[in-house]
C-alpha positions as CSV (number, residue, x, y, z in Angstrom):
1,X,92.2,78.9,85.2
2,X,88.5,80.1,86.4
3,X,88.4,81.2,89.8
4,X,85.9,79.3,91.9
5,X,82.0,81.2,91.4
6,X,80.5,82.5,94.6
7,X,83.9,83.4,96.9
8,X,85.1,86.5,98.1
9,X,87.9,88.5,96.6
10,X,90.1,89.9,98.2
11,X,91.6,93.7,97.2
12,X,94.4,95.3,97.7
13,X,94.5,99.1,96.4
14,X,97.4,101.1,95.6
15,X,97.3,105.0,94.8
16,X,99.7,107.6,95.7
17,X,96.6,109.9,95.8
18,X,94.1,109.7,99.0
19,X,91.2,111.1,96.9
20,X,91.8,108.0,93.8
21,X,92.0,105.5,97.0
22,X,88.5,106.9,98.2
23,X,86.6,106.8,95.3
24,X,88.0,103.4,94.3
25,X,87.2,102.0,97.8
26,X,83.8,103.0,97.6
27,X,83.0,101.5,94.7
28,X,85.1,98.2,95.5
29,X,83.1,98.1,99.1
30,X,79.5,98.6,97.1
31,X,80.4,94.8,95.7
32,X,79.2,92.3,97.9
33,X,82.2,89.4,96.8
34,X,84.7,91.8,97.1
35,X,86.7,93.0,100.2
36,X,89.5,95.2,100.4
37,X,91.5,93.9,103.0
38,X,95.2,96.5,102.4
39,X,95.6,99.8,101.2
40,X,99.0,101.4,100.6
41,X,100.6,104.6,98.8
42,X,104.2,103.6,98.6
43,X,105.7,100.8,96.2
44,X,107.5,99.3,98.8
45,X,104.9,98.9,101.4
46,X,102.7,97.7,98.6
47,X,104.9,94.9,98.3
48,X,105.1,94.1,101.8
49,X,101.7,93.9,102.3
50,X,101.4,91.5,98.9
51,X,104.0,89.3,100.8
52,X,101.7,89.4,103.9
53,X,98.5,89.0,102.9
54,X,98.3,87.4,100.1
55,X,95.2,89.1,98.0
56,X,93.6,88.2,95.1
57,X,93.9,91.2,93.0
58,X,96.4,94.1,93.5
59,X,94.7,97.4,92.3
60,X,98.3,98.9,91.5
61,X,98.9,102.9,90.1
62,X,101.8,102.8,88.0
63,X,103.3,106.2,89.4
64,X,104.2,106.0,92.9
65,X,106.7,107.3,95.4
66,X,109.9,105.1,96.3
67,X,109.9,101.6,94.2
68,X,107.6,102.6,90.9
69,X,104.4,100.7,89.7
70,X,106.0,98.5,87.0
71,X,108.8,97.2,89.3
72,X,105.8,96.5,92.2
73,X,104.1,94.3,89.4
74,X,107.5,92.4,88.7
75,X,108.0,91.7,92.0
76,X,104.3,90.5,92.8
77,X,103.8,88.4,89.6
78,X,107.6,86.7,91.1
79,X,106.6,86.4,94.8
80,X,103.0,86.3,94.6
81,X,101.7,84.6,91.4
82,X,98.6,83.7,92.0
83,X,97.7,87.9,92.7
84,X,96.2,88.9,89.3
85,X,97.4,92.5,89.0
86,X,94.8,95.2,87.4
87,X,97.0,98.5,86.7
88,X,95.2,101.6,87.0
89,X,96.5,104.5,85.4
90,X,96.2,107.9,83.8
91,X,99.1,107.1,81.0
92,X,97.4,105.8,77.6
93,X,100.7,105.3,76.2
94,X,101.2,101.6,74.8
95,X,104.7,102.0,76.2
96,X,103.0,102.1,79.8
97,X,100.7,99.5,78.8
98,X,102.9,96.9,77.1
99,X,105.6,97.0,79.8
100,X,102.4,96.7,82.6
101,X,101.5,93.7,80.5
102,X,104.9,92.7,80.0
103,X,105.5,91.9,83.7
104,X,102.3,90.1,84.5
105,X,99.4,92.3,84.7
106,X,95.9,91.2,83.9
107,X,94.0,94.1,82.8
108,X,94.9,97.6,81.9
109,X,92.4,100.6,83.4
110,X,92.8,104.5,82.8
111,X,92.3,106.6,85.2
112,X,89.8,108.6,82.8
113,X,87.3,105.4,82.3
114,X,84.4,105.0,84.3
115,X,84.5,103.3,87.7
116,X,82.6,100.2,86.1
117,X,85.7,99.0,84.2
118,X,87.6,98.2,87.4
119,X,84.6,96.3,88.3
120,X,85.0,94.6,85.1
121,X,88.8,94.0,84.9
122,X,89.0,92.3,88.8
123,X,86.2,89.8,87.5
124,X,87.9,89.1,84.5
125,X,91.5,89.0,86.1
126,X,89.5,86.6,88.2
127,X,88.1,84.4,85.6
128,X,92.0,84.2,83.9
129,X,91.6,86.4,81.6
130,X,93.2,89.3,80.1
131,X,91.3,92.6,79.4
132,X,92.3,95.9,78.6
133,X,89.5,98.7,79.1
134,X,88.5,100.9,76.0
135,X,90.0,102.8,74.2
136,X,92.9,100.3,74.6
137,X,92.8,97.3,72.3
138,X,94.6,93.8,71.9
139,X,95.0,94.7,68.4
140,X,97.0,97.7,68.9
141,X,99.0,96.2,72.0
142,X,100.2,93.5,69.6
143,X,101.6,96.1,66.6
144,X,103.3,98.0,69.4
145,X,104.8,94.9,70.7
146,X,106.3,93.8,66.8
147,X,107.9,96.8,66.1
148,X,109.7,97.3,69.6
149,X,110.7,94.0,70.1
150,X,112.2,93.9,66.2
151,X,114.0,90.6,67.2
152,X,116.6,92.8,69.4
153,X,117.3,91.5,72.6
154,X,116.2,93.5,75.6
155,X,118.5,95.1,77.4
156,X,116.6,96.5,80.3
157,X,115.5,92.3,81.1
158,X,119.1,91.9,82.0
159,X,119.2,94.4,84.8
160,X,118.6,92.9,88.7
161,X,115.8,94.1,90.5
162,X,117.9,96.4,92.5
163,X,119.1,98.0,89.5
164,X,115.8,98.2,88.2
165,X,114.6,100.2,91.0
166,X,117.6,102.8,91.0
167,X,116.7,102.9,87.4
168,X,113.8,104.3,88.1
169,X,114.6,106.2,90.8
170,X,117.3,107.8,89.1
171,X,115.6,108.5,85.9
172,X,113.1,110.5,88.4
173,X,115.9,112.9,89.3
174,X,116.4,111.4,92.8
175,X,120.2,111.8,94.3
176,X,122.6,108.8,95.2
177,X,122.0,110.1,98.9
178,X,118.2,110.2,98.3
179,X,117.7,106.4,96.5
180,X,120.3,105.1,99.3
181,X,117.6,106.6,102.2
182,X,114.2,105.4,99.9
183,X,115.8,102.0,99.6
184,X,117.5,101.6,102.8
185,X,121.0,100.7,101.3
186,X,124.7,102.2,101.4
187,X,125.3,105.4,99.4
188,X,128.4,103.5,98.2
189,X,125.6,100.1,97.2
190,X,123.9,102.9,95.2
191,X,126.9,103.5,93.0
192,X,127.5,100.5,92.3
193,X,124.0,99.4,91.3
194,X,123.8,102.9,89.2
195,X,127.1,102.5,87.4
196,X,126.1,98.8,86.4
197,X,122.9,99.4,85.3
198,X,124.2,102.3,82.8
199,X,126.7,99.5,81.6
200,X,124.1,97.0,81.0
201,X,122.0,99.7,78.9
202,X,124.6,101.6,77.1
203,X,123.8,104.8,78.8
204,X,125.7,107.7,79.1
205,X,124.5,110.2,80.9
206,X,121.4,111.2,82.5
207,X,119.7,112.6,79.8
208,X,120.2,109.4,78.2
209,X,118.9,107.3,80.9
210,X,115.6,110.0,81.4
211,X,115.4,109.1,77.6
212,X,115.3,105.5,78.0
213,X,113.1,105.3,81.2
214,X,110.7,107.5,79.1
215,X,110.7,104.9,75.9
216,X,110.2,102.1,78.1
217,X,107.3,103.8,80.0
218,X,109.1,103.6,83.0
219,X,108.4,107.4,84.4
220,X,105.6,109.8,83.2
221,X,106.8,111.7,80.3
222,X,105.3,114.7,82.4
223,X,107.0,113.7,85.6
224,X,107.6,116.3,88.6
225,X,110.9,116.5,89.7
226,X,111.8,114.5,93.3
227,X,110.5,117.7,95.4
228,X,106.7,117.7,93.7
Protein backbone atom coordinates (compact mmCIF):
# COMPACT_ATOMS: atom_id res chain seq x y z
CA UNK A 1 0.00 0.00 0.00
CA UNK A 2 1.29 3.65 -1.03
CA UNK A 3 2.09 5.69 1.76
CA UNK A 4 0.18 9.00 1.87
CA UNK A 5 2.43 11.83 -0.54
CA UNK A 6 3.47 14.92 1.26
CA UNK A 7 4.01 13.55 5.21
CA UNK A 8 6.86 13.21 7.14
CA UNK A 9 8.77 10.04 7.78
CA UNK A 10 9.96 9.18 10.55
CA UNK A 11 13.71 7.40 11.04
CA UNK A 12 15.06 5.37 13.23
CA UNK A 13 18.93 4.54 12.66
CA UNK A 14 20.84 1.71 13.86
CA UNK A 15 24.81 1.26 13.55
CA UNK A 16 27.11 -0.11 15.90
CA UNK A 17 29.63 2.46 14.53
CA UNK A 18 29.27 6.33 15.60
CA UNK A 19 31.01 7.46 12.42
CA UNK A 20 28.17 5.22 9.86
CA UNK A 21 25.39 6.89 12.31
CA UNK A 22 26.94 10.46 11.52
CA UNK A 23 27.17 10.31 7.99
CA UNK A 24 23.79 8.68 7.64
CA UNK A 25 22.16 11.32 9.88
CA UNK A 26 23.37 13.95 7.80
CA UNK A 27 22.18 12.92 4.88
CA UNK A 28 18.71 11.65 6.34
CA UNK A 29 18.46 15.40 8.14
CA UNK A 30 19.34 17.19 4.46
CA UNK A 31 15.63 15.64 3.50
CA UNK A 32 12.99 17.86 4.29
CA UNK A 33 10.09 14.83 4.78
CA UNK A 34 12.25 12.93 6.80
CA UNK A 35 13.01 13.12 10.55
CA UNK A 36 15.07 10.95 12.57
CA UNK A 37 13.35 10.76 15.66
CA UNK A 38 15.83 7.46 17.61
CA UNK A 39 19.17 6.44 17.22
CA UNK A 40 20.58 3.28 18.90
CA UNK A 41 23.77 0.98 18.68
CA UNK A 42 22.61 -2.10 20.44
CA UNK A 43 19.93 -4.77 19.05
CA UNK A 44 18.08 -4.69 22.08
CA UNK A 45 17.67 -1.03 22.66
CA UNK A 46 16.87 -0.90 18.98
CA UNK A 47 13.96 -2.86 19.71
CA UNK A 48 12.86 -1.00 22.58
CA UNK A 49 12.84 2.10 20.93
CA UNK A 50 10.69 0.32 17.78
CA UNK A 51 8.17 -0.62 20.57
CA UNK A 52 8.16 3.05 21.76
CA UNK A 53 8.11 5.09 19.07
CA UNK A 54 6.72 3.59 16.55
CA UNK A 55 8.84 4.92 13.25
CA UNK A 56 8.27 4.48 9.84
CA UNK A 57 11.46 3.10 8.65
CA UNK A 58 14.10 1.33 10.81
CA UNK A 59 17.56 1.99 9.21
CA UNK A 60 18.94 -1.43 10.76
CA UNK A 61 23.00 -2.67 10.45
CA UNK A 62 22.89 -6.31 10.44
CA UNK A 63 26.09 -6.67 12.74
CA UNK A 64 25.48 -5.35 16.11
CA UNK A 65 26.43 -5.95 19.70
CA UNK A 66 23.97 -8.11 21.99
CA UNK A 67 20.62 -9.34 19.97
CA UNK A 68 22.03 -9.34 16.03
CA UNK A 69 20.45 -7.40 13.05
CA UNK A 70 18.47 -10.26 11.51
CA UNK A 71 16.74 -11.23 14.89
CA UNK A 72 15.97 -7.15 15.40
CA UNK A 73 14.17 -7.32 11.90
CA UNK A 74 12.12 -10.48 13.07
CA UNK A 75 11.07 -9.00 15.99
CA UNK A 76 10.10 -5.56 14.37
CA UNK A 77 8.34 -6.97 11.31
CA UNK A 78 6.23 -9.21 14.45
CA UNK A 79 5.66 -6.25 16.86
CA UNK A 80 5.85 -3.43 14.63
CA UNK A 81 4.50 -4.22 11.06
CA UNK A 82 3.74 -1.38 9.69
CA UNK A 83 7.95 -0.16 10.25
CA UNK A 84 9.35 -0.94 6.71
CA UNK A 85 12.89 -2.06 7.57
CA UNK A 86 15.81 -0.93 5.10
CA UNK A 87 19.09 -3.13 6.11
CA UNK A 88 22.27 -1.50 5.64
CA UNK A 89 25.13 -3.48 5.46
CA UNK A 90 28.70 -4.18 4.36
CA UNK A 91 27.99 -8.12 3.62
CA UNK A 92 27.11 -8.77 -0.24
CA UNK A 93 26.49 -12.25 0.43
CA UNK A 94 22.93 -13.47 -0.76
CA UNK A 95 22.98 -15.47 2.38
CA UNK A 96 22.88 -11.96 4.34
CA UNK A 97 20.50 -10.67 1.97
CA UNK A 98 17.91 -13.47 1.50
CA UNK A 99 17.60 -14.08 5.31
CA UNK A 100 17.24 -9.90 5.68
CA UNK A 101 14.53 -10.35 3.09
CA UNK A 102 13.34 -13.41 4.59
CA UNK A 103 12.20 -11.83 7.85
CA UNK A 104 10.53 -8.74 6.46
CA UNK A 105 12.86 -6.24 5.25
CA UNK A 106 12.08 -3.81 2.39
CA UNK A 107 15.17 -2.94 0.76
CA UNK A 108 18.69 -4.18 0.95
CA UNK A 109 21.66 -1.28 1.06
CA UNK A 110 25.61 -1.91 1.16
CA UNK A 111 27.56 -0.14 3.10
CA UNK A 112 29.88 0.51 -0.15
CA UNK A 113 26.89 2.27 -2.30
CA UNK A 114 26.52 5.76 -2.40
CA UNK A 115 24.50 7.68 0.22
CA UNK A 116 21.74 8.32 -2.50
CA UNK A 117 20.51 4.65 -2.31
CA UNK A 118 19.32 4.97 1.25
CA UNK A 119 17.47 7.98 0.05
CA UNK A 120 16.05 5.74 -2.50
CA UNK A 121 15.27 2.58 -0.56
CA UNK A 122 13.20 4.62 2.53
CA UNK A 123 10.97 6.18 -0.43
CA UNK A 124 10.47 3.03 -1.93
CA UNK A 125 10.05 1.02 1.46
CA UNK A 126 7.59 3.90 1.68
CA UNK A 127 5.72 3.53 -1.41
CA UNK A 128 5.44 -0.61 -0.63
CA UNK A 129 7.77 -1.67 -2.44
CA UNK A 130 10.72 -3.83 -2.42
CA UNK A 131 14.20 -2.68 -3.71
CA UNK A 132 17.43 -3.94 -3.49
CA UNK A 133 20.35 -1.36 -4.37
CA UNK A 134 22.89 -2.39 -7.20
CA UNK A 135 24.87 -4.65 -7.56
CA UNK A 136 22.21 -6.83 -5.86
CA UNK A 137 19.37 -8.03 -8.10
CA UNK A 138 15.85 -9.71 -7.79
CA UNK A 139 16.96 -12.11 -10.29
CA UNK A 140 19.82 -13.43 -8.46
CA UNK A 141 17.92 -13.24 -4.94
CA UNK A 142 15.36 -15.65 -6.46
CA UNK A 143 18.16 -18.47 -7.77
CA UNK A 144 19.63 -18.22 -4.36
CA UNK A 145 16.35 -18.74 -2.72
CA UNK A 146 15.49 -22.20 -5.17
CA UNK A 147 18.51 -23.92 -4.55
CA UNK A 148 18.54 -23.35 -0.64
CA UNK A 149 15.21 -23.91 0.00
CA UNK A 150 15.31 -27.42 -2.28
CA UNK A 151 11.84 -28.28 -0.79
CA UNK A 152 13.69 -29.05 2.73
CA UNK A 153 12.00 -27.79 5.59
CA UNK A 154 13.84 -25.25 7.58
CA UNK A 155 15.07 -26.03 10.56
CA UNK A 156 16.36 -22.80 11.99
CA UNK A 157 12.24 -21.47 11.53
CA UNK A 158 11.47 -23.87 14.25
CA UNK A 159 13.71 -22.29 16.85
CA UNK A 160 11.88 -19.55 19.50
CA UNK A 161 13.12 -16.19 19.51
CA UNK A 162 15.10 -16.82 22.63
CA UNK A 163 16.87 -19.57 21.03
CA UNK A 164 17.41 -17.61 18.08
CA UNK A 165 19.21 -15.01 19.94
CA UNK A 166 21.60 -17.45 21.94
CA UNK A 167 22.06 -18.85 18.47
CA UNK A 168 23.59 -16.05 17.51
CA UNK A 169 25.21 -15.08 20.37
CA UNK A 170 26.83 -18.34 20.74
CA UNK A 171 27.90 -18.74 17.26
CA UNK A 172 29.84 -15.33 18.04
CA UNK A 173 31.89 -17.07 20.70
CA UNK A 174 30.05 -15.43 23.64
CA UNK A 175 30.09 -17.65 27.04
CA UNK A 176 26.86 -19.10 28.88
CA UNK A 177 27.93 -16.47 31.62
CA UNK A 178 28.29 -13.71 28.93
CA UNK A 179 24.68 -14.34 26.85
CA UNK A 180 23.00 -14.84 30.43
CA UNK A 181 24.45 -10.97 31.42
CA UNK A 182 23.60 -9.52 27.44
CA UNK A 183 20.19 -11.03 27.73
CA UNK A 184 19.43 -10.49 31.27
CA UNK A 185 18.40 -14.27 31.97
CA UNK A 186 19.70 -17.22 34.37
CA UNK A 187 22.95 -18.85 33.39
CA UNK A 188 20.99 -22.11 34.07
CA UNK A 189 17.91 -20.35 31.24
CA UNK A 190 20.91 -20.19 28.92
CA UNK A 191 21.54 -23.82 28.98
CA UNK A 192 18.59 -24.71 28.40
CA UNK A 193 17.85 -22.47 25.42
CA UNK A 194 21.48 -23.52 23.97
CA UNK A 195 21.00 -27.25 24.39
CA UNK A 196 17.46 -27.04 22.65
CA UNK A 197 18.39 -25.11 19.95
CA UNK A 198 21.38 -27.59 19.02
CA UNK A 199 18.58 -30.25 19.18
CA UNK A 200 16.29 -28.51 16.89
CA UNK A 201 19.32 -28.04 14.32
CA UNK A 202 21.18 -31.19 14.50
CA UNK A 203 24.24 -29.52 15.79
CA UNK A 204 27.07 -30.97 17.44
CA UNK A 205 29.45 -28.91 18.53
CA UNK A 206 30.47 -25.45 18.14
CA UNK A 207 32.25 -25.62 15.06
CA UNK A 208 29.14 -26.99 13.71
CA UNK A 209 26.89 -24.38 14.94
CA UNK A 210 29.79 -21.34 13.80
CA UNK A 211 29.26 -23.37 10.47
CA UNK A 212 25.58 -23.12 10.35
CA UNK A 213 25.31 -19.46 11.63
CA UNK A 214 27.79 -18.66 8.82
CA UNK A 215 25.50 -20.53 5.97
CA UNK A 216 22.54 -18.82 7.14
CA UNK A 217 24.27 -15.35 7.18
CA UNK A 218 23.71 -15.10 10.62
CA UNK A 219 27.36 -13.75 11.82
CA UNK A 220 30.02 -12.11 9.45
CA UNK A 221 32.09 -14.86 7.96
CA UNK A 222 35.01 -12.40 9.15
CA UNK A 223 33.64 -11.96 12.60
CA UNK A 224 35.93 -10.70 15.66
CA UNK A 225 35.82 -12.74 18.45
CA UNK A 226 33.46 -11.39 21.67
CA UNK A 227 36.48 -9.13 23.04
CA UNK A 228 36.89 -6.97 19.45
Amino acid sequence: MTRTEGRITQIILVDDHQVVREGLRAVLQAQPDFKLVGESEDGSDAIRKVQQLRPDVLVLDLVLRGVQGLEVLRQVHKESPRTRVVVLSMHSDLAYVREALHNGASAYVLKSAPSSEVVKAIREAMSGNRYLAPPLSEDEVDVYERQLSGGKMDLYETLTTREREVCQLAAQGFTNNEIADKLCIGRRTVETHRASMMHKLSLKNQAELVQFAMRRGLVPQDQPGPSD
